[in-house]
ChimeraX commands (.cxc) that place a marker at each C-alpha (Angstrom):
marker #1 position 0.00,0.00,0.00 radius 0.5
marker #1 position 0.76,3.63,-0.84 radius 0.5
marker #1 position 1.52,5.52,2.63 radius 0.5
marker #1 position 1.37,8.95,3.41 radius 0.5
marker #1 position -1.97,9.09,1.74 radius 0.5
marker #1 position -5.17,9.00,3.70 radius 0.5
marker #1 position -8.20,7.03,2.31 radius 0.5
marker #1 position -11.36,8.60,2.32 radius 0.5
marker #1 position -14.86,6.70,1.96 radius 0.5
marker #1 position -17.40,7.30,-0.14 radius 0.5
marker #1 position -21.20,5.65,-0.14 radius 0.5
marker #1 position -23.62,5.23,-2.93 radius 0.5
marker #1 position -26.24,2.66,-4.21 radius 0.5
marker #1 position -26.19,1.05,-7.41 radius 0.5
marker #1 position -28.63,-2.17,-9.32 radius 0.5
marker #1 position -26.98,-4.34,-11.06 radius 0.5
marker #1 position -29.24,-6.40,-14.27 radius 0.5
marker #1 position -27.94,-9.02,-16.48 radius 0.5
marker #1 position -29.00,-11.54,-18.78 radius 0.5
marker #1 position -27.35,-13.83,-19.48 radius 0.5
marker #1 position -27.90,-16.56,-22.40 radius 0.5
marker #1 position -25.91,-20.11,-23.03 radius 0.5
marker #1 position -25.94,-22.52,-25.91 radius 0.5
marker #1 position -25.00,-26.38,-25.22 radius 0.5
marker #1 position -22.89,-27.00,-28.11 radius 0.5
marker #1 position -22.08,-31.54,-26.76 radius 0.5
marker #1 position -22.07,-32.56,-23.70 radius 0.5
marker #1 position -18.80,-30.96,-22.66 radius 0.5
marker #1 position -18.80,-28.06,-24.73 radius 0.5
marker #1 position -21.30,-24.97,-24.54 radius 0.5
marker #1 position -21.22,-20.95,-25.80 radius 0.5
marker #1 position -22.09,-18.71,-23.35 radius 0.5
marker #1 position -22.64,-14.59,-23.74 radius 0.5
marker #1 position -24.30,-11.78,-20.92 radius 0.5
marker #1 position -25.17,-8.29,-21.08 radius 0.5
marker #1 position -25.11,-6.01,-18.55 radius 0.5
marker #1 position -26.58,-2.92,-17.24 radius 0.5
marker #1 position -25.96,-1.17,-14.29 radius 0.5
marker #1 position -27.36,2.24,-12.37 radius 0.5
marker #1 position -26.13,4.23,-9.83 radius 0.5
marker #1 position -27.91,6.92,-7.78 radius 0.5
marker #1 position -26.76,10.87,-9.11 radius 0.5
marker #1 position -24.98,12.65,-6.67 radius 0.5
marker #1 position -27.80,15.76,-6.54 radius 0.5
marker #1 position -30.29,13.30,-5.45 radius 0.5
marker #1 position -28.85,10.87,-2.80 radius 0.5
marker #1 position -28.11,7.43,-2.29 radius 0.5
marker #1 position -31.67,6.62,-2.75 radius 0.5
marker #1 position -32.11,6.89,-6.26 radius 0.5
marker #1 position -30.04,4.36,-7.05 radius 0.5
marker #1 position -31.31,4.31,-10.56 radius 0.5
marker #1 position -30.12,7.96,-11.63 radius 0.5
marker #1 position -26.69,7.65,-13.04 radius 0.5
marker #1 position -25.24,5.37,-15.65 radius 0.5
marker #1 position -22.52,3.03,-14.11 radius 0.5
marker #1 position -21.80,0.04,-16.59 radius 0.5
marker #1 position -23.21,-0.95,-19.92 radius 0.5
marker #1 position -20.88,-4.57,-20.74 radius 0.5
marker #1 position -21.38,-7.54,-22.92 radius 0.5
marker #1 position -19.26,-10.58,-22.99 radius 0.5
marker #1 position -19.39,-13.99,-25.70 radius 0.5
marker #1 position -17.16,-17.03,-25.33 radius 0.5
marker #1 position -17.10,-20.81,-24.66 radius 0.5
marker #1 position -16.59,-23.37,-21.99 radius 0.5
marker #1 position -15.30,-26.90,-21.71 radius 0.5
marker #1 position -17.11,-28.49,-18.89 radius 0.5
marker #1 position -15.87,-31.95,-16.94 radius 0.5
marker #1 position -16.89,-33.66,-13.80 radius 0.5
marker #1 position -15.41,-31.17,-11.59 radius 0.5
marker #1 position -14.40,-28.19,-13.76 radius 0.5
marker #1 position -15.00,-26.08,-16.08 radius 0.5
marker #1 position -12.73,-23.81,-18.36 radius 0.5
marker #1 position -14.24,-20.67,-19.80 radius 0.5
marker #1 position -12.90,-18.34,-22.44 radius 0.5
marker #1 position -13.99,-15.27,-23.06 radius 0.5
marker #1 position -12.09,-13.06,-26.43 radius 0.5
marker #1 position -15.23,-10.40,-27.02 radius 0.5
marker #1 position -15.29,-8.66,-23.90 radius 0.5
marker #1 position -16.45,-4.84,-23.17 radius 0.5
marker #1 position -17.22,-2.55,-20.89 radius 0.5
marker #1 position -18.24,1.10,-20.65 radius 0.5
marker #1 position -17.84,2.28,-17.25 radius 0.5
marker #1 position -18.92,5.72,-15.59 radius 0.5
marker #1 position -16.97,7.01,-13.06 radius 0.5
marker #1 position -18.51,6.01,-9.30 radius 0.5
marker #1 position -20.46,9.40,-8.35 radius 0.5
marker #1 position -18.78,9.70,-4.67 radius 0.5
marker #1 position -17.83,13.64,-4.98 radius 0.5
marker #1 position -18.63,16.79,-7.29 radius 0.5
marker #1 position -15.34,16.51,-8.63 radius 0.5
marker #1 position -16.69,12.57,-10.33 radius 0.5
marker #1 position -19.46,14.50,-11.91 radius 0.5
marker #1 position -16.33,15.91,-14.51 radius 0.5
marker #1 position -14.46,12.55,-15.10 radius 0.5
marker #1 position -15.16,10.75,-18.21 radius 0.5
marker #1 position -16.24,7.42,-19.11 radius 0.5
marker #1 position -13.71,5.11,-19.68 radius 0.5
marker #1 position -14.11,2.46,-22.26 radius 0.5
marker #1 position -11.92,-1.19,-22.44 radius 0.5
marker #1 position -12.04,-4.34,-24.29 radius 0.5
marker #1 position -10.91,-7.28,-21.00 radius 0.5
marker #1 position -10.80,-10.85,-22.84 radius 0.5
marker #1 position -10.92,-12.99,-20.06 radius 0.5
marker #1 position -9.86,-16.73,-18.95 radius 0.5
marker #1 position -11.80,-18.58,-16.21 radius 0.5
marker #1 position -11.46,-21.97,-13.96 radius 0.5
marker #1 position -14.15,-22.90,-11.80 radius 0.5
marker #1 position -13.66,-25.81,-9.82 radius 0.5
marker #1 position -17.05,-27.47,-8.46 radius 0.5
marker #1 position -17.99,-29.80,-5.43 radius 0.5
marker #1 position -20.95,-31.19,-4.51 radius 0.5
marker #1 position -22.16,-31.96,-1.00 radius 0.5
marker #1 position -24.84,-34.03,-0.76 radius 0.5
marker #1 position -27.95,-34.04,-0.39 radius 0.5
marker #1 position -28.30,-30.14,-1.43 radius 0.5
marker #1 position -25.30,-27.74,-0.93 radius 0.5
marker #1 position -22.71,-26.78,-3.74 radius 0.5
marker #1 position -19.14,-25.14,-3.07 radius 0.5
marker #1 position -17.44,-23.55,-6.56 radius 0.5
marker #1 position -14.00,-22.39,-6.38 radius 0.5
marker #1 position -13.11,-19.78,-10.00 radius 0.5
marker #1 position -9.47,-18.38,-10.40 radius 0.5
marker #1 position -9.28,-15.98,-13.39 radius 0.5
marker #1 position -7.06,-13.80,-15.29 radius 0.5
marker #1 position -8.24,-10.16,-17.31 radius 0.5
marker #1 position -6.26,-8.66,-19.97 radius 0.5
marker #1 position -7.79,-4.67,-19.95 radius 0.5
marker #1 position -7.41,-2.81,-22.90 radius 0.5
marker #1 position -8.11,0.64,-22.36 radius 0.5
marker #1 position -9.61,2.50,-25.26 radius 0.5
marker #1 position -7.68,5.77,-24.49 radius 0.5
marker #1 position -4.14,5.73,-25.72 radius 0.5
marker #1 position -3.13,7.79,-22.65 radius 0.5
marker #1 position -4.25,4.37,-19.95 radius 0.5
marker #1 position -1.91,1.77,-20.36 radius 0.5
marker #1 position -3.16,-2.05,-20.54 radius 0.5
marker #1 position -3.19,-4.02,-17.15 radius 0.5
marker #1 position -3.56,-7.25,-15.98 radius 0.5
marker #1 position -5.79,-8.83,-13.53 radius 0.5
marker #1 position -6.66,-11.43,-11.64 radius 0.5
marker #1 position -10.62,-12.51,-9.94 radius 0.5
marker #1 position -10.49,-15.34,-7.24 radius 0.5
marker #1 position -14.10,-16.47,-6.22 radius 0.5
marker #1 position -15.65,-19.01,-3.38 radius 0.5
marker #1 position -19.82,-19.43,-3.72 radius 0.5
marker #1 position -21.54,-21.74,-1.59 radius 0.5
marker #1 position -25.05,-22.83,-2.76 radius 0.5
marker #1 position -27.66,-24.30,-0.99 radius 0.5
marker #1 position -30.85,-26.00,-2.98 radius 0.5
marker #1 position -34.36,-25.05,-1.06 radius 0.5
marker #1 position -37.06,-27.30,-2.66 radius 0.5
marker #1 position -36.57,-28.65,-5.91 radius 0.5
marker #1 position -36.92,-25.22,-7.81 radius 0.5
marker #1 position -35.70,-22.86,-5.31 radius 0.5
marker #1 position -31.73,-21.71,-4.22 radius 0.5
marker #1 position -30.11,-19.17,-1.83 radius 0.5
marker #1 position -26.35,-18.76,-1.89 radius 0.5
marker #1 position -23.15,-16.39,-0.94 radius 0.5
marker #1 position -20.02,-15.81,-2.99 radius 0.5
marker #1 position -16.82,-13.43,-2.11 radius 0.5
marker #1 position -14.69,-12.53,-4.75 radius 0.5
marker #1 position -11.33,-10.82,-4.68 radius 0.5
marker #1 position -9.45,-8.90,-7.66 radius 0.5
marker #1 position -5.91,-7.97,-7.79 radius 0.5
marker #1 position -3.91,-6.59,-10.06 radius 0.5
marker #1 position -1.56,-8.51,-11.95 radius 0.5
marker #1 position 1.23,-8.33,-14.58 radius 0.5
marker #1 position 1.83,-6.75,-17.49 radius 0.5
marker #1 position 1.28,-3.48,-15.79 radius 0.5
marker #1 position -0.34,-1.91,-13.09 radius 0.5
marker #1 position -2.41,0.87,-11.58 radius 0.5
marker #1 position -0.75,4.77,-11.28 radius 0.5
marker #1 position -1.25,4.35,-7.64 radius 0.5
marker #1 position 0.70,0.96,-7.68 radius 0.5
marker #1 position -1.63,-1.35,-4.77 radius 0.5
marker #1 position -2.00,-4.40,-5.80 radius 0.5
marker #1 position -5.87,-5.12,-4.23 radius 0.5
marker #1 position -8.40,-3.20,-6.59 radius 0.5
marker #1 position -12.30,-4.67,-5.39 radius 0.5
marker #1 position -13.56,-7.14,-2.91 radius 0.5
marker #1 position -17.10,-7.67,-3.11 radius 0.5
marker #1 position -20.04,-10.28,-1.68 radius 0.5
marker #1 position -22.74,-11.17,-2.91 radius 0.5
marker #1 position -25.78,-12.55,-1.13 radius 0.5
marker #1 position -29.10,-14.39,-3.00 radius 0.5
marker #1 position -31.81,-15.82,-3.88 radius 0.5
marker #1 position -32.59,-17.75,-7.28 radius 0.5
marker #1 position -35.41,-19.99,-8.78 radius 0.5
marker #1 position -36.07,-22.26,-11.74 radius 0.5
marker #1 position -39.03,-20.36,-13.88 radius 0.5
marker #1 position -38.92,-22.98,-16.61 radius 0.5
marker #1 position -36.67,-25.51,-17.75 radius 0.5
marker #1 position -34.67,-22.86,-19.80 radius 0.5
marker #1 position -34.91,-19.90,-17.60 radius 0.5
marker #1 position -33.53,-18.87,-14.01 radius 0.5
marker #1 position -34.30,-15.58,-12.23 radius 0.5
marker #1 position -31.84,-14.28,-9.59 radius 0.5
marker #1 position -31.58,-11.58,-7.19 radius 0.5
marker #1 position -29.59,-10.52,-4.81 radius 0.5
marker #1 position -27.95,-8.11,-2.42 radius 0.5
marker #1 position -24.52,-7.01,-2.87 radius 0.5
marker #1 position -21.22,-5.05,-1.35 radius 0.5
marker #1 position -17.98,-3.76,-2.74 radius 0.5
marker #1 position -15.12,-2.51,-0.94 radius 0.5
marker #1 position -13.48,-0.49,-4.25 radius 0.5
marker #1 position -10.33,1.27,-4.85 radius 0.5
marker #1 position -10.50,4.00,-6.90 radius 0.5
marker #1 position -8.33,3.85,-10.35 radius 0.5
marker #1 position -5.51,6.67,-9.44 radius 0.5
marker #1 position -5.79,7.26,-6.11 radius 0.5
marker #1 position -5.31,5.38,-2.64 radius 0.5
marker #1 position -9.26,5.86,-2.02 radius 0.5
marker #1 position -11.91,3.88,-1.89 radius 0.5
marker #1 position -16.21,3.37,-2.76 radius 0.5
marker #1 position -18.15,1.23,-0.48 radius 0.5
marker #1 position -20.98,0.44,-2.88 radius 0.5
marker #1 position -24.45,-0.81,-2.10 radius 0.5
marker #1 position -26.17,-2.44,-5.16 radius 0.5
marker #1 position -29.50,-4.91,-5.55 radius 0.5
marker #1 position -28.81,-7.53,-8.31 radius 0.5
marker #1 position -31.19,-9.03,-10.78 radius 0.5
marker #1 position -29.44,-12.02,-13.16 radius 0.5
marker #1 position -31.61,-13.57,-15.57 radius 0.5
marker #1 position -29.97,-16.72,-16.86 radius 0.5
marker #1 position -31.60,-18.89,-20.15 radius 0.5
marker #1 position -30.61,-21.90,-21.69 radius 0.5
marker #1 position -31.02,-21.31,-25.76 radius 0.5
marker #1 position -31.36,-25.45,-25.68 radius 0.5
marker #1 position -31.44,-28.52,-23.82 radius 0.5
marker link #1:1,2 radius 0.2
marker link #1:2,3 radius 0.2
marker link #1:3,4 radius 0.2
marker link #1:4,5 radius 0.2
marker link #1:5,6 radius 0.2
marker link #1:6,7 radius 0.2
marker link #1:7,8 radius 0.2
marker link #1:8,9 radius 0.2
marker link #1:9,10 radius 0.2
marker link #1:10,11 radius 0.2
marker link #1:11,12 radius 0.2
marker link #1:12,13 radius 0.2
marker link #1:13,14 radius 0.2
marker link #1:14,15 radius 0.2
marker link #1:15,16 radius 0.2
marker link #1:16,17 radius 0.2
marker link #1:17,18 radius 0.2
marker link #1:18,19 radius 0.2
marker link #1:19,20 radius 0.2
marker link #1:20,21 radius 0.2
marker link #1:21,22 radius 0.2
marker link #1:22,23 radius 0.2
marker link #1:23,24 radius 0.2
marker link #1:24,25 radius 0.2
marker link #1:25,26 radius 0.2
marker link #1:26,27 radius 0.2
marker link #1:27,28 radius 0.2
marker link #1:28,29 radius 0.2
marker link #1:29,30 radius 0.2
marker link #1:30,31 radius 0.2
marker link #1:31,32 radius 0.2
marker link #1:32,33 radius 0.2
marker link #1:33,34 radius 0.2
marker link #1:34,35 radius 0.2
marker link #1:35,36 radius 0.2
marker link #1:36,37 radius 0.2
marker link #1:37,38 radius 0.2
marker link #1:38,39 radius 0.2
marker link #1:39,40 radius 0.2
marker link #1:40,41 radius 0.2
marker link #1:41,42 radius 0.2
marker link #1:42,43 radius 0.2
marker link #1:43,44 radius 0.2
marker link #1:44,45 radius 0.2
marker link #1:45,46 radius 0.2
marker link #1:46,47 radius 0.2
marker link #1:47,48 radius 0.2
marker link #1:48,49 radius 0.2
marker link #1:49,50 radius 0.2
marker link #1:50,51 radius 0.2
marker link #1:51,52 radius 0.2
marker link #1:52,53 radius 0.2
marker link #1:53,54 radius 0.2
marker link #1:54,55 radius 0.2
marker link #1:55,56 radius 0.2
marker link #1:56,57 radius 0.2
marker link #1:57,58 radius 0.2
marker link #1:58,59 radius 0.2
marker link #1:59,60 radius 0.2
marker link #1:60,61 radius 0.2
marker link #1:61,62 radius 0.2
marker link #1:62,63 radius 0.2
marker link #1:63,64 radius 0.2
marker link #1:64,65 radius 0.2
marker link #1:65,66 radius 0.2
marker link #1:66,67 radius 0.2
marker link #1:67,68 radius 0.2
marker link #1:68,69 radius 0.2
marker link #1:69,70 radius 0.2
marker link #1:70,71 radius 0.2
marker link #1:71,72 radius 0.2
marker link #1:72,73 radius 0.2
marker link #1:73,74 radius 0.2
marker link #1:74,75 radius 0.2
marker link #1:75,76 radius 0.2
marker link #1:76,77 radius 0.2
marker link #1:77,78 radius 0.2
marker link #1:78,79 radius 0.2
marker link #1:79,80 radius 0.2
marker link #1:80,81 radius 0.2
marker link #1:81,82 radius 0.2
marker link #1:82,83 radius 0.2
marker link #1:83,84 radius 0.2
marker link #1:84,85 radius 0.2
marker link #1:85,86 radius 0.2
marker link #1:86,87 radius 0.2
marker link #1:87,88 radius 0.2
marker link #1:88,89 radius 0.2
marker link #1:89,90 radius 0.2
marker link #1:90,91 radius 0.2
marker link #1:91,92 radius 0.2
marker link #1:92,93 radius 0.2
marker link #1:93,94 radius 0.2
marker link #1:94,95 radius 0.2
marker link #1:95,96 radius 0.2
marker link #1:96,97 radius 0.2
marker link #1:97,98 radius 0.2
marker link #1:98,99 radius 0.2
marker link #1:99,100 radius 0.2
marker link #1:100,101 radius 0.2
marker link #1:101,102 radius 0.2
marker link #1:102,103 radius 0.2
marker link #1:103,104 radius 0.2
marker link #1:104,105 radius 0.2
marker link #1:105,106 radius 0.2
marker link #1:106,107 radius 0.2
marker link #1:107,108 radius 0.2
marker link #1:108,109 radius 0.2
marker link #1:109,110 radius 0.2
marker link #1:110,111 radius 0.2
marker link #1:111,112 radius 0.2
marker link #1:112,113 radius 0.2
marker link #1:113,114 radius 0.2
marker link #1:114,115 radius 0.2
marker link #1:115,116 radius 0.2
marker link #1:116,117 radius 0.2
marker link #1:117,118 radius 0.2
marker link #1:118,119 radius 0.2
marker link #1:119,120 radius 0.2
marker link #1:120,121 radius 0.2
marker link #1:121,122 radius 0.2
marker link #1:122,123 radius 0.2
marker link #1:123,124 radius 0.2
marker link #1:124,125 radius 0.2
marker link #1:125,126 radius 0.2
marker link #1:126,127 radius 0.2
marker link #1:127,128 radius 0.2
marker link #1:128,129 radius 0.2
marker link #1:129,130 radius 0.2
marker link #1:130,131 radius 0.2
marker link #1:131,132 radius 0.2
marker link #1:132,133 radius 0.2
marker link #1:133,134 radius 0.2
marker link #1:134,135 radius 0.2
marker link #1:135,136 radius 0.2
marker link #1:136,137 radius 0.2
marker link #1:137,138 radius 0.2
marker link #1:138,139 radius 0.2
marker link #1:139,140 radius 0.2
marker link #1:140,141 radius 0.2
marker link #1:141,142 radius 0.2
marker link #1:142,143 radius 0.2
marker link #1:143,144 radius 0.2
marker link #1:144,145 radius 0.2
marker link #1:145,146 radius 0.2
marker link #1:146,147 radius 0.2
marker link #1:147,148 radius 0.2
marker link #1:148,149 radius 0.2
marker link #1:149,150 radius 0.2
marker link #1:150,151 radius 0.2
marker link #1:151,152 radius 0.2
marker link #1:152,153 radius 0.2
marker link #1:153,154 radius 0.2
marker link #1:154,155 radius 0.2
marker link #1:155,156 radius 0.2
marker link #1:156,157 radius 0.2
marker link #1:157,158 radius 0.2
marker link #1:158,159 radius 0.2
marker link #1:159,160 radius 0.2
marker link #1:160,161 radius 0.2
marker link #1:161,162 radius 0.2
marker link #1:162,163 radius 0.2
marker link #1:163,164 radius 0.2
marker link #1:164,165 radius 0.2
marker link #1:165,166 radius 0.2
marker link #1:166,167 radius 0.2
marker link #1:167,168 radius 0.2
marker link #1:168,169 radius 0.2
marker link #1:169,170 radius 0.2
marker link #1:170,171 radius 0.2
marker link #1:171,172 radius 0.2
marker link #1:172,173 radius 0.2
marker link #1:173,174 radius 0.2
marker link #1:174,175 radius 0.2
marker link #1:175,176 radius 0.2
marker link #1:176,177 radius 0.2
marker link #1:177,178 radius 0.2
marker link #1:178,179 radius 0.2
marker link #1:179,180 radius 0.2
marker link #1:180,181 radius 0.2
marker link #1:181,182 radius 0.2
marker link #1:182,183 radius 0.2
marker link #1:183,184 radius 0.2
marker link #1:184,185 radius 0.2
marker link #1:185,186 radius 0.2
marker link #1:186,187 radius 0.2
marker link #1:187,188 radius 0.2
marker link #1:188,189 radius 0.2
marker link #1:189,190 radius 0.2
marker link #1:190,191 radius 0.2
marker link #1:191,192 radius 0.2
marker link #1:192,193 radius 0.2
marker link #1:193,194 radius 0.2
marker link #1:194,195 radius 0.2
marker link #1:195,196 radius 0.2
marker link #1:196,197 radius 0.2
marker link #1:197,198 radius 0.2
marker link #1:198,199 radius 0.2
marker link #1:199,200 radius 0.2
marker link #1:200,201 radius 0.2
marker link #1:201,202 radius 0.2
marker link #1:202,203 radius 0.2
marker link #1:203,204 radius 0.2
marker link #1:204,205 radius 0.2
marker link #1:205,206 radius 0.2
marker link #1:206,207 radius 0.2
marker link #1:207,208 radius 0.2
marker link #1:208,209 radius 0.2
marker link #1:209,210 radius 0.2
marker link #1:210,211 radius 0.2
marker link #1:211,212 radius 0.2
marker link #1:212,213 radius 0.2
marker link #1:213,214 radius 0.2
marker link #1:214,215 radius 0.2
marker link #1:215,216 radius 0.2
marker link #1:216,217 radius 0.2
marker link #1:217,218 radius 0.2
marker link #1:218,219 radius 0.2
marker link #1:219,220 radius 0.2
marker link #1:220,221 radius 0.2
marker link #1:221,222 radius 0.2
marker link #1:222,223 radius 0.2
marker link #1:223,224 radius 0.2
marker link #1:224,225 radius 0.2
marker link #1:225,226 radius 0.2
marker link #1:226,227 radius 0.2
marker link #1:227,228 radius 0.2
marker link #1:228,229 radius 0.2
view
């Protein structure tokens, strides 16, 4: 960590949507794509109106391999469009920032009978920064989930995940720990190609240039569909 610098805190609510479609290509292999939308509340209004900024707008398409006990995900078309977290009047100047972040995922999965799941994910991000004056980093997203089955259409479950920097470059400020966040919810089988999940969740987020940090409050909402059987 940077010292001589104090952190400061900033609050604000956000929702998080997604959907978030997959294609079963054989039994191991499958294509799988999201969009996603997020909101944040304006800084004139308060943390209430959580639904009167732009945050995010991403998409994502790739494939997994899928085995017993893991699976190994690719993604090469990955982008994002990210706002700048509305924390002071000075954030109300910044400008968007745009990046393409193929990404590379392992998700190791265990199941404990007779209903609870545990999946472990270790992944690396390559970020591409649009503007020529941000130089590409690296990054790396460690996740734990635990899922419990309630009924036979019904789930609740946590996850924590962790993301650090990583080679081939990093952050101006030069920490290593960028976002821990945790997720908490609730999900249920609509139909046999559709899932609808929602959620409460926390992040703990460093701020791109300086040694601050946004303690974000955000509702999710994940709609999941299977394009076949």
């Amino acid at each position: 960590m940077t010292t001589g610098v104090q952190a400061q805190t900033y609050q604000h609510t956000a929702v998080w949507s997604r959907i978030a479609p997959a294609y079963t290509l054989t039994k191991n292999w499958s294509l799988l794509g999201d969009a996603s939308f997020r909101r944040q509340n304006n800084l004139n209004q308060g943390v209430f109106q959580a639904f009167g900024a732009p945050l995010v707008w991403a998409g994502r398409v790739g494939a997994a391999y899928r085995t017993s006990h893991w699976q190994y995900s690719l993604f090469p078309a990955v982008f994002f469009y990210t706002y700048p977290a509305l924390g002071t009047a000075a954030d109300l100047k910044r400008t968007p920032v745009a990046e393409w972040r193929p990404t590379a995922l392992a998700e190791w999965t265990l199941e404990l009978p007779p209903k609870s799941t545990l999946r472990f994910r270790v992944g690396y991000e390559y970020r591409l920064f649009v503007p020529a004056e941000l130089a590409d980093v690296g990054r790396m997203r460690f996740r734990a989930l635990w899922r419990r089955a309630v009924g036979a259409r019904t789930y609740g479950q946590i996850w924590n995940e962790s993301l650090v920097a990583a080679p081939p470059n990093f952050m101006a400020n030069g920490n290593r720990f960028e976002i821990n966040r945790t997720n908490l919810a609730v999900g249920r089988t609509l139909s046999n190609i559709s899932t609808l999940e929602a959620g409460y969740q926390f992040t703990h987020r460093e701020r791109r240039s300086l040694v601050e940090f946004d303690d974000e409050h955000a509702l999710t909402l994940t709609l999941y569909l299977k394009l076949n059987q």
